[in-house]
Backbone as ProteinMPNN parsed JSONL, in Angstrom:
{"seq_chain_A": "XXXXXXXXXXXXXXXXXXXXXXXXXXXXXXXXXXXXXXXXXXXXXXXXXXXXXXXXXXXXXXXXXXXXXXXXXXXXXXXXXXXXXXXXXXXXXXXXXXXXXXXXXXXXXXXXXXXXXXXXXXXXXXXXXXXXXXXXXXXXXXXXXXXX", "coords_chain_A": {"N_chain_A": [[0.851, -1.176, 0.0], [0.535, 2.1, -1.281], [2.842, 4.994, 0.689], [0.816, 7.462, 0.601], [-1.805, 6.798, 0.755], [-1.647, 5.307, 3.353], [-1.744, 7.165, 4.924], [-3.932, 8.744, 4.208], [-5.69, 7.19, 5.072], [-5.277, 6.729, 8.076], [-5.551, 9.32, 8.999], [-8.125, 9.491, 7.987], [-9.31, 7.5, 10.349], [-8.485, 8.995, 12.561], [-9.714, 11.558, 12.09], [-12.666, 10.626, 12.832], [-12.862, 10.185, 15.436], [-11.985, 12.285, 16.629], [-14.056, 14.212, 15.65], [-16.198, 13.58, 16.913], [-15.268, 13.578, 19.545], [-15.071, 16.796, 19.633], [-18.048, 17.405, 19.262], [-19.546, 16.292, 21.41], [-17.412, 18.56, 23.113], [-18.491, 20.346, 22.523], [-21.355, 20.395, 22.593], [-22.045, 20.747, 25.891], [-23.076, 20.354, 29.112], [-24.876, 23.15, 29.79], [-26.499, 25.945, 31.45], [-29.491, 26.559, 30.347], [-32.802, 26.902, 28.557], [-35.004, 24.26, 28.952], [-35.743, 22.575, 26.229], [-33.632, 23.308, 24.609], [-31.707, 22.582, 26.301], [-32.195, 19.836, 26.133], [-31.698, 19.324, 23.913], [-29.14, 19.651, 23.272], [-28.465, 18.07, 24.995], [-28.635, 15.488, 23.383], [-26.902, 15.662, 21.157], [-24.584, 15.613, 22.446], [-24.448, 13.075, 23.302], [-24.919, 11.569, 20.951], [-22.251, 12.657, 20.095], [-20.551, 11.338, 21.746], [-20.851, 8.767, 21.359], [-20.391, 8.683, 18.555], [-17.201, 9.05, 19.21], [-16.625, 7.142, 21.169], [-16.785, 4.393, 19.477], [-15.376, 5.318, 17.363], [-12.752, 4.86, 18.33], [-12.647, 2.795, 19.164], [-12.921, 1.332, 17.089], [-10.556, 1.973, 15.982], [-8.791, 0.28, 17.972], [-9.138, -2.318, 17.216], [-8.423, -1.972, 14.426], [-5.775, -1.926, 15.045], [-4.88, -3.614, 17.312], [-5.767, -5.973, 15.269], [-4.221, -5.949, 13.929], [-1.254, -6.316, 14.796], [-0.566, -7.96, 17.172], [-2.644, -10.53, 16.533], [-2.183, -10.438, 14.203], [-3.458, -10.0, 11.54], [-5.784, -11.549, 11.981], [-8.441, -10.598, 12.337], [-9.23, -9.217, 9.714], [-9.189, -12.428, 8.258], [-11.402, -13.262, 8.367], [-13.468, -11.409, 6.766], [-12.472, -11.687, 4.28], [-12.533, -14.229, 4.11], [-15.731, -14.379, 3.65], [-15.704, -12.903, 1.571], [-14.512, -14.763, 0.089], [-16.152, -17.421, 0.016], [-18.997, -16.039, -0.687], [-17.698, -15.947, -3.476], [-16.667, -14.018, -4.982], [-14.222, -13.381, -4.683], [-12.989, -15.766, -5.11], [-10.366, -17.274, -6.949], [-8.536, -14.41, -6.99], [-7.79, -14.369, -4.575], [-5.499, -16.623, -3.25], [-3.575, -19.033, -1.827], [-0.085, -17.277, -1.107], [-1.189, -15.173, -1.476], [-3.229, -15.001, 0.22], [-2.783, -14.027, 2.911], [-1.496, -11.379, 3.062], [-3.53, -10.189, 1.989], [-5.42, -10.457, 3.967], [-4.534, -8.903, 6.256], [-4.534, -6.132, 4.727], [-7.523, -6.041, 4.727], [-8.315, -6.192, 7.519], [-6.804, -3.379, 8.097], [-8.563, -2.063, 6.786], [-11.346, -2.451, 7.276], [-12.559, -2.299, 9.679], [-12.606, 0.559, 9.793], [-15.529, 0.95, 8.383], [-16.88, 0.984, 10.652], [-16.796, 2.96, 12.405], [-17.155, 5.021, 10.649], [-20.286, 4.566, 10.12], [-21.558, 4.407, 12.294], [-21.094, 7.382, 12.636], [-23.179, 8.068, 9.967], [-25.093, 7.355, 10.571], [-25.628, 8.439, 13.311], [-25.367, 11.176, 12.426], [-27.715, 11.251, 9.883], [-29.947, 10.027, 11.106], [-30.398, 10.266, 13.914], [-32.538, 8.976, 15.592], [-32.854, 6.579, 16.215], [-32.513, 4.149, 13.78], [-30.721, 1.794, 14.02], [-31.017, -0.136, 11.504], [-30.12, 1.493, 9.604], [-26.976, 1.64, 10.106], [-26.213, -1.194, 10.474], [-27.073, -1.101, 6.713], [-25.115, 0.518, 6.119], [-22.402, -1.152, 7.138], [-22.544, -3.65, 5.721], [-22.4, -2.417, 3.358], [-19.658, -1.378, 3.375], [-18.253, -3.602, 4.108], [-19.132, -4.9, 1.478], [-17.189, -3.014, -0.411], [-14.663, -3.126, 1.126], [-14.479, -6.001, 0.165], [-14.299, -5.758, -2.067], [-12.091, -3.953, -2.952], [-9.95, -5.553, -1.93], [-10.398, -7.67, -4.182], [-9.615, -5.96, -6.311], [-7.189, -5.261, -5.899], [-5.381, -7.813, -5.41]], "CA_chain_A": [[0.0, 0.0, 0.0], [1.434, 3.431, -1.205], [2.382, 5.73, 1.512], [-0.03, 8.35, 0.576], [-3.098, 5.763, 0.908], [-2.062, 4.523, 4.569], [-1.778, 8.443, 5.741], [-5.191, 9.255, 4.076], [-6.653, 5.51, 6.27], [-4.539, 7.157, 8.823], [-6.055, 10.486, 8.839], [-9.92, 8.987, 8.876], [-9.244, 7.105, 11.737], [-8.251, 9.813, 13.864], [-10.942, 12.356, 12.358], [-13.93, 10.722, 13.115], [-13.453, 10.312, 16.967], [-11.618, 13.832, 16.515], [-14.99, 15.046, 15.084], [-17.092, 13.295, 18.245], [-15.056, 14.774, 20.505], [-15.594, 18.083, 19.074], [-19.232, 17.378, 19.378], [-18.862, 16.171, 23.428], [-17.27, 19.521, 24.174], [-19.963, 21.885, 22.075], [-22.636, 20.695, 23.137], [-21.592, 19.992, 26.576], [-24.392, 20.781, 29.364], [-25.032, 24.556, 29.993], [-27.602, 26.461, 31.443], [-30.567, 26.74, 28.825], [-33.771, 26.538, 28.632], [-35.316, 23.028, 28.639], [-35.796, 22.445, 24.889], [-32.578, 23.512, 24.163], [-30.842, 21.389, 26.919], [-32.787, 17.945, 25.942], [-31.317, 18.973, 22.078], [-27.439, 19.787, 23.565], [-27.964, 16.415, 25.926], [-28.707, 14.355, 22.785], [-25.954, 16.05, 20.274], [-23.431, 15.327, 23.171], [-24.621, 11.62, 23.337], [-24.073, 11.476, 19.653], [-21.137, 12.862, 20.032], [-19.967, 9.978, 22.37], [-21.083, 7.22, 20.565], [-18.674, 8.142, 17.414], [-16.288, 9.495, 19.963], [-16.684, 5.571, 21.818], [-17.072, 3.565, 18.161], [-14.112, 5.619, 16.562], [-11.643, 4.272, 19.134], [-12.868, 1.085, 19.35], [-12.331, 0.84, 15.351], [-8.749, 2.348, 15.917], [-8.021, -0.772, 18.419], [-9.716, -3.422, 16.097], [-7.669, -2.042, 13.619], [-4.301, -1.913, 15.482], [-5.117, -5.074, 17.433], [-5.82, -6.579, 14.846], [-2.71, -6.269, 13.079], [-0.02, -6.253, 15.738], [-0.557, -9.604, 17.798], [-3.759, -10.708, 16.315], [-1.578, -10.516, 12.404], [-4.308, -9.548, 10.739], [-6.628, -12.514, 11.97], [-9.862, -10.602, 12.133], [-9.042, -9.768, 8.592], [-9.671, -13.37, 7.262], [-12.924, -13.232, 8.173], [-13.931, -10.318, 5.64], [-11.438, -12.436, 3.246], [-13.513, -15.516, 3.903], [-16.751, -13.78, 3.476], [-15.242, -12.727, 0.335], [-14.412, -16.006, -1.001], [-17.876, -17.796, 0.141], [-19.411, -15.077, -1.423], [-17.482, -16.094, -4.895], [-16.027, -12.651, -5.15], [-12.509, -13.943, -3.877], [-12.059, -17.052, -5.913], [-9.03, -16.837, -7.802], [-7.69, -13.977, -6.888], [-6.692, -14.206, -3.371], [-5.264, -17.85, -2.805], [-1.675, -19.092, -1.445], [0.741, -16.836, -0.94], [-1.656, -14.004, -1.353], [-4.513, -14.883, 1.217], [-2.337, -13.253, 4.367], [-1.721, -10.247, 2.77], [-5.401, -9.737, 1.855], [-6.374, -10.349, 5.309], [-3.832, -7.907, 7.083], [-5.317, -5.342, 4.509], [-8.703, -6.463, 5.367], [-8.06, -5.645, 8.661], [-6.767, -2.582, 8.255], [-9.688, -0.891, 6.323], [-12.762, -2.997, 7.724], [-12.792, -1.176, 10.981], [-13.374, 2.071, 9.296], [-16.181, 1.276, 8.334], [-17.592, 1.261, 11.716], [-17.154, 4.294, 12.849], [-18.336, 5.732, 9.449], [-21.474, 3.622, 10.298], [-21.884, 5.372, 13.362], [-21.519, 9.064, 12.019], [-23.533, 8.417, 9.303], [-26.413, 7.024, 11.53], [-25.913, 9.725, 14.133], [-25.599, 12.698, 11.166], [-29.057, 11.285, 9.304], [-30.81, 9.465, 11.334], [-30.153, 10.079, 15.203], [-33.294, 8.699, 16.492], [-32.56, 5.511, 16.399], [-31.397, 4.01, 12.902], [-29.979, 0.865, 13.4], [-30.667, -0.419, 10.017], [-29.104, 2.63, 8.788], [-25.806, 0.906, 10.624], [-26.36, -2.566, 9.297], [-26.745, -0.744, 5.887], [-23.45, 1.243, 6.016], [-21.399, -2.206, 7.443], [-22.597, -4.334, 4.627], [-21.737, -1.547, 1.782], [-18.565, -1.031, 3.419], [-18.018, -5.098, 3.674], [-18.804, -5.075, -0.301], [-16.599, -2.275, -0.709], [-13.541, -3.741, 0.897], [-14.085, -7.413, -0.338], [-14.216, -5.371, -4.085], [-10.976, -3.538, -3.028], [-8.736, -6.736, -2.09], [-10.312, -8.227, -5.592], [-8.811, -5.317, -7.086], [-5.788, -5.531, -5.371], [-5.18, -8.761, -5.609]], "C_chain_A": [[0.898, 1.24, 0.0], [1.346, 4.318, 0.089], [1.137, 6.602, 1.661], [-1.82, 7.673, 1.24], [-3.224, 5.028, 2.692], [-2.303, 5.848, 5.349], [-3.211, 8.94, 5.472], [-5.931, 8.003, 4.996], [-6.399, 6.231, 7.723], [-5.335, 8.481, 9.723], [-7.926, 10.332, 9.292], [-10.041, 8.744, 9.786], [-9.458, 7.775, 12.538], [-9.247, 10.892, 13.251], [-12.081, 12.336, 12.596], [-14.114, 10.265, 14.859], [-12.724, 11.732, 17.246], [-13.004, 14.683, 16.74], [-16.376, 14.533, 16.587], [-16.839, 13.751, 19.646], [-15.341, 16.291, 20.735], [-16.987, 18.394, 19.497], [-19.843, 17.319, 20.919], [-18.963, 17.311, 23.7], [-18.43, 20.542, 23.884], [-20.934, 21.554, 22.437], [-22.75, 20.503, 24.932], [-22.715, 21.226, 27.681], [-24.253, 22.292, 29.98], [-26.339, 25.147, 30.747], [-28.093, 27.255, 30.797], [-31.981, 26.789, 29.49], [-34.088, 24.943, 28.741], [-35.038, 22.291, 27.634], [-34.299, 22.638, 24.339], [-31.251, 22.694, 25.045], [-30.934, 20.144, 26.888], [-31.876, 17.967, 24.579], [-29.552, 19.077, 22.502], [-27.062, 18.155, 24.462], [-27.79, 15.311, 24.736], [-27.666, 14.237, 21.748], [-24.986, 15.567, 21.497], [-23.209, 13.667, 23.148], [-24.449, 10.991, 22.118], [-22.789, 11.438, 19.341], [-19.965, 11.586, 20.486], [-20.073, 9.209, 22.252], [-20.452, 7.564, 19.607], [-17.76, 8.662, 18.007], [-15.63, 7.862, 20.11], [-16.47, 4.593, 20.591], [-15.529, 4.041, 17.237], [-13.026, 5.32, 17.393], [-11.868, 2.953, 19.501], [-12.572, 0.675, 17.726], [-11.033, 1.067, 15.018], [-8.447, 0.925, 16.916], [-8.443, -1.888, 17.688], [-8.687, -3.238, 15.352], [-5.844, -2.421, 13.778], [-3.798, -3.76, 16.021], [-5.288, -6.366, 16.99], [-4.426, -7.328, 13.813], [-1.272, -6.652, 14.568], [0.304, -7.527, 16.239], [-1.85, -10.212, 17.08], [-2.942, -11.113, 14.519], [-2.535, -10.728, 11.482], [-5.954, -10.842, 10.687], [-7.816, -12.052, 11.508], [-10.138, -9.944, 10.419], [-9.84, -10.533, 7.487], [-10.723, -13.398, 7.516], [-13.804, -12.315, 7.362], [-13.074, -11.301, 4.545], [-12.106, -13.851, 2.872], [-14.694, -15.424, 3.569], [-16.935, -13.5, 1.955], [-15.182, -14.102, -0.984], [-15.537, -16.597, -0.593], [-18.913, -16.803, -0.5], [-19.262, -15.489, -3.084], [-16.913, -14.646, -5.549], [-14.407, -13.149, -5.589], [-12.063, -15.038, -4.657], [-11.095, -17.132, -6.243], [-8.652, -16.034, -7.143], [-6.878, -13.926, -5.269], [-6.716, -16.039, -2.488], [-3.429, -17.95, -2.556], [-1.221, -17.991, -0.65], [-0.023, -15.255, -0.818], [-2.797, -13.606, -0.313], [-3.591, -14.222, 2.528], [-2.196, -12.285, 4.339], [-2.931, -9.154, 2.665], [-6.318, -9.439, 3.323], [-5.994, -9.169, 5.841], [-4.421, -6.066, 6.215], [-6.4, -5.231, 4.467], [-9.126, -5.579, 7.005], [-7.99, -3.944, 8.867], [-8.251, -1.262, 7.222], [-11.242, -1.212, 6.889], [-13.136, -2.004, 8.899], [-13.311, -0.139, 10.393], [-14.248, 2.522, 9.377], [-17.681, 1.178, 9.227], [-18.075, 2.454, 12.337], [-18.106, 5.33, 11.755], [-19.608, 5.383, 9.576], [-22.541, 4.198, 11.475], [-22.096, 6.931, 13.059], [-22.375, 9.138, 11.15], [-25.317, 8.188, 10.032], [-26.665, 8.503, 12.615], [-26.417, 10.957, 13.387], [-27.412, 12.045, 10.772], [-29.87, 10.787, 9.635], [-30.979, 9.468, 13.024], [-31.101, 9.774, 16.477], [-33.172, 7.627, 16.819], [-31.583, 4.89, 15.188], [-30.418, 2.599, 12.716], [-29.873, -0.327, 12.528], [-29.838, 0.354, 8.768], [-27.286, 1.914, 8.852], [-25.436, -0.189, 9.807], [-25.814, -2.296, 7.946], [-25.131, -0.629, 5.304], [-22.547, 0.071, 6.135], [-21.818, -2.936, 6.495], [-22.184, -3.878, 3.525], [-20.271, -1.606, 2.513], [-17.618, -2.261, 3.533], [-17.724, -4.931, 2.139], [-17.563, -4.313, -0.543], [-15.039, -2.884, -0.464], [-13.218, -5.114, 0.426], [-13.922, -7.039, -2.087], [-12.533, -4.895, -3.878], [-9.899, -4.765, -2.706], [-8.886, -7.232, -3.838], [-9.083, -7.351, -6.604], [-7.115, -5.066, -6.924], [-4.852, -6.467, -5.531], [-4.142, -9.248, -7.077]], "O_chain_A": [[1.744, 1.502, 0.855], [0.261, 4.513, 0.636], [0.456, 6.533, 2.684], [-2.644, 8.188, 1.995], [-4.203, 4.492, 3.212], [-2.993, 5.779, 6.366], [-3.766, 9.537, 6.394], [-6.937, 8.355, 5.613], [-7.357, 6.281, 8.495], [-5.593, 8.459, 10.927], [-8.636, 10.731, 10.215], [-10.779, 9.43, 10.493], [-10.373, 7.586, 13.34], [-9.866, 11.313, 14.228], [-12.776, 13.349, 12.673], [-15.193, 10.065, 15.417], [-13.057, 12.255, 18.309], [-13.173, 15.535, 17.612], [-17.259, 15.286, 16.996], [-17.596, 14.124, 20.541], [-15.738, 16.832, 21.767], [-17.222, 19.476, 20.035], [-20.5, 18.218, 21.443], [-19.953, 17.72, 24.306], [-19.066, 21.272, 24.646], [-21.702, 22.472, 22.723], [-23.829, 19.991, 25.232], [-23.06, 22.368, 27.376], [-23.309, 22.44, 30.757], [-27.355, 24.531, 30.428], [-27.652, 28.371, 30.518], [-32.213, 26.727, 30.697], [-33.052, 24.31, 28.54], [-34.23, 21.373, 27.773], [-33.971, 21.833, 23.467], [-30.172, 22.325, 24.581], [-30.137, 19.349, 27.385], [-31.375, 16.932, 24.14], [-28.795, 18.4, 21.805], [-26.053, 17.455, 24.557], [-27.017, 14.367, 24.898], [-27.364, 13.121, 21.326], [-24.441, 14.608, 20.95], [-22.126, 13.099, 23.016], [-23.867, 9.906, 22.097], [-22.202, 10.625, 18.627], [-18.997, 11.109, 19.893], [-19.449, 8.43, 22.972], [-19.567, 6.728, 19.429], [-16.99, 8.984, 17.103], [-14.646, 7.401, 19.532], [-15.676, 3.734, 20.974], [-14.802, 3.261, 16.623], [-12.027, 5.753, 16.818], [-11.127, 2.213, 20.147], [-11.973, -0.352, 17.407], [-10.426, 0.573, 14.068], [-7.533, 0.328, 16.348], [-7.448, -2.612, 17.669], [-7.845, -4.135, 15.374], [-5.027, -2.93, 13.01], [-3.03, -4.619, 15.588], [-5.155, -7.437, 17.584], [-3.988, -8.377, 13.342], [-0.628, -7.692, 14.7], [1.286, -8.16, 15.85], [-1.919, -10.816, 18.15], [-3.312, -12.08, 13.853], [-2.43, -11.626, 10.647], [-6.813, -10.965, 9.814], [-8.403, -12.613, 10.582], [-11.228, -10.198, 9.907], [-10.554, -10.172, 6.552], [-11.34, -13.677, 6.488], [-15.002, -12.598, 7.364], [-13.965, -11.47, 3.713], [-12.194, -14.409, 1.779], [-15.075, -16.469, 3.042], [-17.925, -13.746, 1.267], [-15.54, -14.297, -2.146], [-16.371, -15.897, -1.167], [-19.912, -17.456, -0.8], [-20.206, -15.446, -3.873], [-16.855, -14.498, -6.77], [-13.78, -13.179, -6.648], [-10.866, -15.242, -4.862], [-10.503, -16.956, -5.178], [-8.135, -16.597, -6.178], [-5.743, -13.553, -4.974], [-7.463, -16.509, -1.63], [-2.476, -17.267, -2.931], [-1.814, -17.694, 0.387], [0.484, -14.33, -0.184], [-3.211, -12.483, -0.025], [-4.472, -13.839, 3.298], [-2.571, -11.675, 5.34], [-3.167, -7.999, 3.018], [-7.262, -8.721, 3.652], [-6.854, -8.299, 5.987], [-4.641, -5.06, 6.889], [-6.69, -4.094, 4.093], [-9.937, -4.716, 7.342], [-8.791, -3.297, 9.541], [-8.527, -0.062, 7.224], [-12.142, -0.372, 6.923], [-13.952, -1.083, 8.852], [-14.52, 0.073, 10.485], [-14.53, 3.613, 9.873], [-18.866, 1.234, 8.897], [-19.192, 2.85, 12.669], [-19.124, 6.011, 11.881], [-20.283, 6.167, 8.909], [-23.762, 4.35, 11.518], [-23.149, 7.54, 13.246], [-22.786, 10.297, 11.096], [-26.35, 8.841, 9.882], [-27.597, 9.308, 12.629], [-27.457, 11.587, 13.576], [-28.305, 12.486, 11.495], [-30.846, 10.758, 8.886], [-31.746, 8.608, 13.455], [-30.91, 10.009, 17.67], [-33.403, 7.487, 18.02], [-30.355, 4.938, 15.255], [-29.673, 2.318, 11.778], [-29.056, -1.244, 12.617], [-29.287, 0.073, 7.704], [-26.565, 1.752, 7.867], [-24.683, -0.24, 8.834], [-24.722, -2.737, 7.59], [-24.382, -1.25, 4.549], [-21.721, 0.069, 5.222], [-20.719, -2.953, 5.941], [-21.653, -4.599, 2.681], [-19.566, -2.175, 1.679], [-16.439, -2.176, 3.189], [-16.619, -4.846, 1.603], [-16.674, -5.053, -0.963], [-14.275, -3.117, -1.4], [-12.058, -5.493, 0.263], [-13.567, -7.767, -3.014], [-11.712, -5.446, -4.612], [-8.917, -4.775, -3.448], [-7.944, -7.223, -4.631], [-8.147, -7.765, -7.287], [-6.209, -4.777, -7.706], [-3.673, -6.193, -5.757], [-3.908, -10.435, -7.3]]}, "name": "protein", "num_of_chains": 1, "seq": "XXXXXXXXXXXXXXXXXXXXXXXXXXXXXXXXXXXXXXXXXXXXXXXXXXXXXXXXXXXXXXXXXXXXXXXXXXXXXXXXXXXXXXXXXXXXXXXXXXXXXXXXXXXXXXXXXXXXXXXXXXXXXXXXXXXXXXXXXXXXXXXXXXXX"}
């Protein structure tokens, strides 16, 4: 993976519990009116669920690679090939590689999963979630193909 490509992976990571933190301190509780302190309590609680979700997808991701060597990985890699996606191109010598970059982009798309639920849907939403982790499944079992 070219440098430029692990600093932009790099970069997401750390801006979307960046961007929940952000959210934490602005809305963080004040004296308001009512109406306006139920809407700053629930933007803060937003905030801390992709605050909480974007650091839990940074240790998945790290964890996963470091001691773990990209285990959780093969399971997007296996998904891939049961699927029929994966056939051919990622066998032998190339299935460990696939996983360890597996690894490192799957997480992602957790937290993205979370912001995008919180941003458009923050009443509840969790088919919105679901949604987002299955496109972002397809998405990286298309990017190993292409990789591959």
């Amino acid at each position: 993976m070219p440098k430029f490509q692990l600093v932009l992976l790099l970069a997401a990571y750390l801006a979307i519990p960046a961007w929940g933190y952000y959210q934490m301190q602005r809305h963080a509780p004040a004296e308001a009116t009512d109406q306006t302190a139920v809407q700053a309590d629930s933007r803060q609680e937003q905030g801390r669920q992709v605050f909480r979700w974007g650091l839990i997808a940074i240790g998945i991701a790290v964890l996963g690679n470091m001691p773990l060597m990209g285990l959780p990985g093969m399971l997007v890699v296996g998904i891939g090939k049961l699927s029929g996606v994966l056939r051919k191109e990622v066998e032998g010598e190339r299935l460990w590689p696939a996983a360890i970059m597996a690894t490192l982009i799957f997480p992602l798309g957790i937290s993205l999963g979370v912001l995008a639920k919180n941003l458009a849907y923050p009443q509840g939403g969790i088919w919105l979630l679901g949604l987002i982790l299955t496109l972002w499944l397809a998405g990286t079992i298309l990017i190993l193909r292409r990789m591959a």
